[in-house]
N, C-alpha and C positions, 0 to 999 in steps of 0.2 A: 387307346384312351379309355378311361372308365369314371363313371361319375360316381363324387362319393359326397358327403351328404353330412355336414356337423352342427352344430349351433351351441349360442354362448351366451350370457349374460352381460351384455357394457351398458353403465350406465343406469341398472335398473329395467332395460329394456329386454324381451327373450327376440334374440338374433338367431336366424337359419339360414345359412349357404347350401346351397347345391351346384358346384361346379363341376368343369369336365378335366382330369388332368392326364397330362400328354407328356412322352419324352423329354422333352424339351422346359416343361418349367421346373425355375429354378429357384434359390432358396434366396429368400428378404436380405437385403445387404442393410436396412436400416437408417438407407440416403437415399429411397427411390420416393416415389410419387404419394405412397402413404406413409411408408416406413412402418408399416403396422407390424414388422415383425423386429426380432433383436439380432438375431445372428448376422456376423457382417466376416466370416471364417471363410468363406467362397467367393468374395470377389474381387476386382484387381483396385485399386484407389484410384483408378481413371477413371472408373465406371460412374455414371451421377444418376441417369433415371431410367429407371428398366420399362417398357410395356411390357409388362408380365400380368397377368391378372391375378394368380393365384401360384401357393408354392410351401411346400411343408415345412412345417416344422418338427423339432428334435421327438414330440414326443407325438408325431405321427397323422395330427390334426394338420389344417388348413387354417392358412391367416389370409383373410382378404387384402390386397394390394392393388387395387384400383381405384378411378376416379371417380365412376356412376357407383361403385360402393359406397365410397366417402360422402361422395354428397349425399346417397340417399340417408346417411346415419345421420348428416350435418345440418339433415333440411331442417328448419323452424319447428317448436314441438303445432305450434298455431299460427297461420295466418299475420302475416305482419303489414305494417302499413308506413311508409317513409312519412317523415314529417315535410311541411312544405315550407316551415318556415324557424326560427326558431322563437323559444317562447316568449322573450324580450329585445329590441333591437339593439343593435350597440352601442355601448355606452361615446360619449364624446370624451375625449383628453384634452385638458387643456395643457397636457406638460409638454414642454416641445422637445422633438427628438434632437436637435443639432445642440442646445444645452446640456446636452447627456455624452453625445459622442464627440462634440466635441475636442475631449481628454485622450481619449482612444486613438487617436489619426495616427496611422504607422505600428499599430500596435494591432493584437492577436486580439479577434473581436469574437474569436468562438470564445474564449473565458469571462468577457462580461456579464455580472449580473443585472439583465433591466429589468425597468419597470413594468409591473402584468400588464401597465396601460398601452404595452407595446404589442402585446401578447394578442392573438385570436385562438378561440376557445377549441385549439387541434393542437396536439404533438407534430413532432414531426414524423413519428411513429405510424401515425395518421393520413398526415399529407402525403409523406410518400406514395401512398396506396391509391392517390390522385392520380399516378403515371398512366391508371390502367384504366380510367373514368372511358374510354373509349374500347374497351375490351374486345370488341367487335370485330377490332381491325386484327386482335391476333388469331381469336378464332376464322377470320377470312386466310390469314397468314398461310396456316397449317393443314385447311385444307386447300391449298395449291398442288398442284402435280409440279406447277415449273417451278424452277427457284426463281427465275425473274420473277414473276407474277409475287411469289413470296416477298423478297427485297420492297416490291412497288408497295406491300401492305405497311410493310414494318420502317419506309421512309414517312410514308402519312404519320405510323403511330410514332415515331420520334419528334414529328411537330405539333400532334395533337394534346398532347399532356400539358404544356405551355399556354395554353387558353385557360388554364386555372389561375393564371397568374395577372388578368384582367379585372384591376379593381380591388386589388389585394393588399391593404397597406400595412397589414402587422402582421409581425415573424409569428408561426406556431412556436410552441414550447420546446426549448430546449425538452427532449428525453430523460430520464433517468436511467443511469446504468441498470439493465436488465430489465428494461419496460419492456411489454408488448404491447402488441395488436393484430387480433381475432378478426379478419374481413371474412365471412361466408355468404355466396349468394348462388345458391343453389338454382333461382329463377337466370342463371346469366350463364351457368355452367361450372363456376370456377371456385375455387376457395383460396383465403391467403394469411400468411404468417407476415410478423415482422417484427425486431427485436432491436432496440440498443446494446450492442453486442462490444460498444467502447466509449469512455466517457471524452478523455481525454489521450487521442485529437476524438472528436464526436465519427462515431459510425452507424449508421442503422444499416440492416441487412434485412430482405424480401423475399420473401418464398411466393410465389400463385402459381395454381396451377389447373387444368384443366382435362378434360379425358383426350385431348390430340395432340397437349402443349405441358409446358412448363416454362416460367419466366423467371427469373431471380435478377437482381442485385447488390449489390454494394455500393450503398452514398456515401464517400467523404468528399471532403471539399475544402478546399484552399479561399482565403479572403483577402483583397485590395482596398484598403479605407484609406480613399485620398482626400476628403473632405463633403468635397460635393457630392459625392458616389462611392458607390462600394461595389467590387468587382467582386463575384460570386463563381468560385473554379474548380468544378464537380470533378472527381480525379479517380473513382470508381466505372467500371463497366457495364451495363446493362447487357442482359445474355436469353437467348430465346432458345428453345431447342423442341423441336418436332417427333414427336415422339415414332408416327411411322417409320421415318427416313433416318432419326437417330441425328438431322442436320443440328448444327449449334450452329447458332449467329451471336455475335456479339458488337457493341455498339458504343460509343462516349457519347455524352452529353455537351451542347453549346456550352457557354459562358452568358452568367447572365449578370446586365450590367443596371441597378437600383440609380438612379438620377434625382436629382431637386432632395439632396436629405438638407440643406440648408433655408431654400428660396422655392416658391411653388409648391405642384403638388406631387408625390412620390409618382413614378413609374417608371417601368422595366424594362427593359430589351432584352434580345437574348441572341449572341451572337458567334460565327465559329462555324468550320467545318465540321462534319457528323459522320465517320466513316462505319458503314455496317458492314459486316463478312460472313461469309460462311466458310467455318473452317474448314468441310469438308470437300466442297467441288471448286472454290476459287471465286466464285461468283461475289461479288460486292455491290454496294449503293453509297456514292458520295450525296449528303443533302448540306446545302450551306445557306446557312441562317447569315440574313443581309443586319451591317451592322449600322447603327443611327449616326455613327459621326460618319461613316461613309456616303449612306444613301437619304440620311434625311428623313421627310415622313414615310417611306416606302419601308422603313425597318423593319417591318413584319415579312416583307416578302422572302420566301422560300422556294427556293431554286437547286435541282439536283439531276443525278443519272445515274440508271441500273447500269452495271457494266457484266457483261461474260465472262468468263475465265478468259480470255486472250484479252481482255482489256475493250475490246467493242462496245461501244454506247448502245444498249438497246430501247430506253425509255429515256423520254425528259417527266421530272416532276416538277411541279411550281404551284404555287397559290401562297394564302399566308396564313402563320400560325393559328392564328385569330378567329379564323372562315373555313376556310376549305382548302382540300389538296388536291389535284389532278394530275391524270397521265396522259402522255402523248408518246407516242412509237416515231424512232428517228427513224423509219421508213419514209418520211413522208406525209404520210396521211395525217390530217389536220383535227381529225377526229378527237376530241378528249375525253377521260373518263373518268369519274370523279368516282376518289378513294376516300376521302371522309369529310365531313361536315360538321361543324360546330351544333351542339346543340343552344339552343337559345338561353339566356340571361333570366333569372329569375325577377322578379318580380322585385323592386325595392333590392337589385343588392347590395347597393349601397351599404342598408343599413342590417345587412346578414353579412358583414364584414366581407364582403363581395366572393362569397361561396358561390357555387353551382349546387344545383338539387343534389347531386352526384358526393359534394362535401357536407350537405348538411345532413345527409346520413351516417358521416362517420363517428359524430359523436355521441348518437342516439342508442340509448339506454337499452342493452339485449339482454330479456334475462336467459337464455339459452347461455351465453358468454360468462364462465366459471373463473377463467383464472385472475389471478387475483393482479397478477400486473399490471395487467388489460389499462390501455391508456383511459379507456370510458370512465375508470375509478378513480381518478387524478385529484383528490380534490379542488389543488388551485384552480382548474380549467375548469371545473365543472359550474365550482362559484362566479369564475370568468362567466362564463356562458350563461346564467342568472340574474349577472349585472350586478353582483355584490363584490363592488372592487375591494372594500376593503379588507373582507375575509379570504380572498383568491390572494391579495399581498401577501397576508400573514400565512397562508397555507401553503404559497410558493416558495417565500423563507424558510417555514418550519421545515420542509422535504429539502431546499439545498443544504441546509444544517445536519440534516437527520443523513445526507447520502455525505458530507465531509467525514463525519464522524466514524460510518460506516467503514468509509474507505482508512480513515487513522487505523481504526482497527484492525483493517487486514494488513496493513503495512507495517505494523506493529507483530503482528501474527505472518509476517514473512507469506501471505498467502495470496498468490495470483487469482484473479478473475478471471472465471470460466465462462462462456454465455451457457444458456440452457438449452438454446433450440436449435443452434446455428455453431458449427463446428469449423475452423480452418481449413482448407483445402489451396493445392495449389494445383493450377489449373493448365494443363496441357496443350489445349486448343489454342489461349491466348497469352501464354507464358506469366500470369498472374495470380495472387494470390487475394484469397479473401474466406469469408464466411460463408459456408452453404447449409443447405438447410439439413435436422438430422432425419426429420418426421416423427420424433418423438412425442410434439407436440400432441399430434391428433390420435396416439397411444392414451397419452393423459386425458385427452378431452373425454374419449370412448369410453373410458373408465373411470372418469369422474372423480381424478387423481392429480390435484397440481399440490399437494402439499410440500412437494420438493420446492415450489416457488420461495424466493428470499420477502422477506417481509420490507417492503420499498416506498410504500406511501404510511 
């Protein structure tokens, strides 16, 4: 091994590395953890995230390919501070939703154009990035030695993402083809992408990741509008993978079922088996989301078990989405051990469109955040979030106008839509396909380079 010693310019900033390189490292495929380099001529299309830290390139320099690199280039140029509330409460609607849908009943409800007054001032580009509002539980994940103990983390984090959904009565914004969103938070470990990667049926795809972990998925979703309610049928995987062990788990989401859109007041259950795996030793966790016409007011209860590879029950999991998750060992022993915790309700949030602290950060103005998709630039939303409904109307039309026409145009020019950050892949471990992330993004960020972006708002 010998240490060799480069430095470079991103950004405006002067960069020095000093690393040690060994036999063994190998060259950027361009799909790992930063993807800070371009060459992808050496590795196999299985491969998805390397722990490599460093590894040459053509013209004999060193590219950094880690995650304590990234974040340290990603941290805040200053001191930031979350907001704790936002700067005007939400507006009231007097338009009622069941006058609106009710036309739609049986009919494909991802094509609807509504009213912003339906709208809360997030994408869903955005909200996605909710899954992870409990981060904690994957950084416990990853460092487990056992896999049960792993499985027990990442059953809590399949129920804990769903407490955002307390108090929640209007949809985030439909996306725009080829929108992002920039999450970095360098104070938490982790940093994350996300992109509208398809309009029509709607896709977003998610990249996070961290120095032991990496997380992704793909959201699509299937819709049941029977009148009274509308049955919500996530049909994308959620996928974890540990970067020591190299393990991949992967996971689906409940079914979440919206009630009272006619009579009363909105709210949600969410219900269904949850099966998590690991593709590589057998190990699994069933967790099943109790459903409301079954159980009544108990719907929130969450009930599961880690299993071995031979199928052996080693853990029971139970609590509910809403509060907390715990373990108990089918050993016997009565002892329980609590996996995670709801954080408390903000203050008034009612009238924060029933956000957590954890959402009311996501629309908050960074100017470190260059690209120009970035959901934070939205106009409509942003006017949304000001309380000037009538300019977030006109600025939510002018942009589904501005992306028809967009789209006439490529269909006229015979020209497929590419995403920018998120590439097709099919997937081995779980015999599916979707979008994964390329890392190119955080080439452009480091270089202060998004003028490849499409002009979208």
């Amino acid at each position: 091994a010998k240490a060799i010693q480069w430095s470079r310019v991103y950004g405006g900033r002067f960069i020095t590395w000093v690393c040690e390189m060994t036999d063994t490292t190998r060259p950027l495929n361009g799909l790992g953890i930063g993807g800070l380099g371009d060459s992808d001529d050496h590795h196999s299309p299985d491969e998805f995230v390397d722990a490599v830290d460093y590894a040459p390139k053509e013209n004999g320099l060193l590219s950094p390919n880690s995650t304590p690199f990234l974040l340290a280039q990603l941290a805040p140029s200053k001191p930031k501070s979350s907001r704790k509330q936002l700067l005007r409460p939400r507006p009231r609607s007097t338009f009622g939703l069941w006058s609106f849908l009710k036309n739609w009943i049986g009919r494909d409800l991802t094509r609807i154009t509504m009213p912003v007054t339906f709208n809360e001032p997030l994408s869903f580009t955005q909200r996605l990035v909710e899954d992870i509002e409990y981060v904690e539980l994957l950084h416990k994940a990853a460092e487990c030695s056992d896999v049960l103990e792993t499985l027990s983390y990442l059953s809590a984090f399949s129920a804990s993402q769903w407490v955002t959904t307390l108090g929640r009565h209007s949809k985030p914004f439909n996306p725009l083809l080829g929108e992002t969103f920039e999450y970095v938070r360098p104070d938490l470990g982790y940093y994350c992408v996300t992109e509208q990667v398809s309009h029509h049926p709607p896709v977003t795809a998610l990249h996070c990741e961290a120095e032991k972990w990496t997380f992704w998925e793909e959201y699509k979703l299937d819709l049941k509008f029977r009148g009274q309610w509308v049955r919500v049928l996530p049909t994308g995987l959620m996928h974890f993978k540990v970067k020591s062990t190299q393990h991949h788990y992967s996971w689906n989401k409940p079914h979440t079922v919206i009630h009272n859109l006619i009579f009363g007041s909105l709210w949600a259950d969410h219900e269904g088996e949850v099966l998590i795996r690991n593709h590589q030793t057998g190990h699994k966790a069933v967790v099943v989301f109790s459903s409301y016409s079954k159980v009544g007011s108990k719907y929130k209860h969450v009930a599961g078990e880690v299993f071995d590879p031979t199928g052996k029950a080693k853990y029971h999991i139970s609590g509910t989405w809403d509060e907390k998750i715990s373990r108990t060992t089918v050993s016997g022993d009565s002892q329980s051990s609590l996996l995670w915790q709801a954080n408390p309700a903000i203050p008034k949030a009612e009238e924060q469109f029933g956000f957590t602290m954890f959402s009311l950060s996501l629309n908050q103005l960074d100017e470190d955040v260059k690209c120009p998709t970035d959901s934070r630039f939205r106009p409509d939303q942003r006017y949304l979030e000001e309380n000037d409904i009538d300019m977030a109307a006109a600025e939510k039309h002018r942009l589904e106008e501005k992306q028809r026409a967009t789209r006439k145009v490529r269909l006229q020019a015979k020209q497929e839509w590419e995403p920018r950050w998120f590439e097709p892949y099919d997937d081995p471990d779980t015999g599916t396909s979707y979008h994964r992330f390329s890392g190119k993004y955080w080439n452009a960020k480091l270089a202060d380079d998004f003028s490849a972006c499409a002009d979208i708002y």
